[in-house]
C-alpha positions in Angstrom: 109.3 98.5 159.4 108.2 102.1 158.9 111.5 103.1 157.6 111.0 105.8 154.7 114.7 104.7 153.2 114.1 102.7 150.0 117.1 100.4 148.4 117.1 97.2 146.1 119.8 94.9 145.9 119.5 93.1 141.9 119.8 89.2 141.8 119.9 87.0 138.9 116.7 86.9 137.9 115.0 88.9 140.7 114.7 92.4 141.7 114.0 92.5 145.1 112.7 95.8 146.8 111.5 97.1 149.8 110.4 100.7 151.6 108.3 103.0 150.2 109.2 102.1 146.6 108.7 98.7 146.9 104.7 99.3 148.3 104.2 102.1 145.6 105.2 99.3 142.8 103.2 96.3 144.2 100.1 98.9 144.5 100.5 99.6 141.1 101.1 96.0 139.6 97.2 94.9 142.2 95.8 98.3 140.4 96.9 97.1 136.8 95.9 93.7 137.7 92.5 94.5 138.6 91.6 97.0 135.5 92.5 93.4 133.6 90.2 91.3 135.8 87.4 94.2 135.4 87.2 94.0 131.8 86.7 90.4 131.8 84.2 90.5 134.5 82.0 92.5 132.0 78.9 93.5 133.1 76.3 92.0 135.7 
């Protein structure tokens, strides 16, 4: 925890990742998920 080192190890069907990286990509993937949600919220 609160390391800024970054590294992934690959699996058969996962990509597991942690560090920095790994919080950058899950912020992206709740940002892209929520610009999807929005559009179907349509207005109020």
């Amino acid at each position: 925890i609160g390391s800024r080192l970054s590294w992934s190890r690959n699996y058969a069907a996962k990509d597991i990742r942690f560090g920095v990286e790994a919080r950058a990509l899950m912020l992206k993937g709740v940002e892209d998920l929520a610009d999807a949600v929005k559009i179907t919220m349509g207005p109020k």
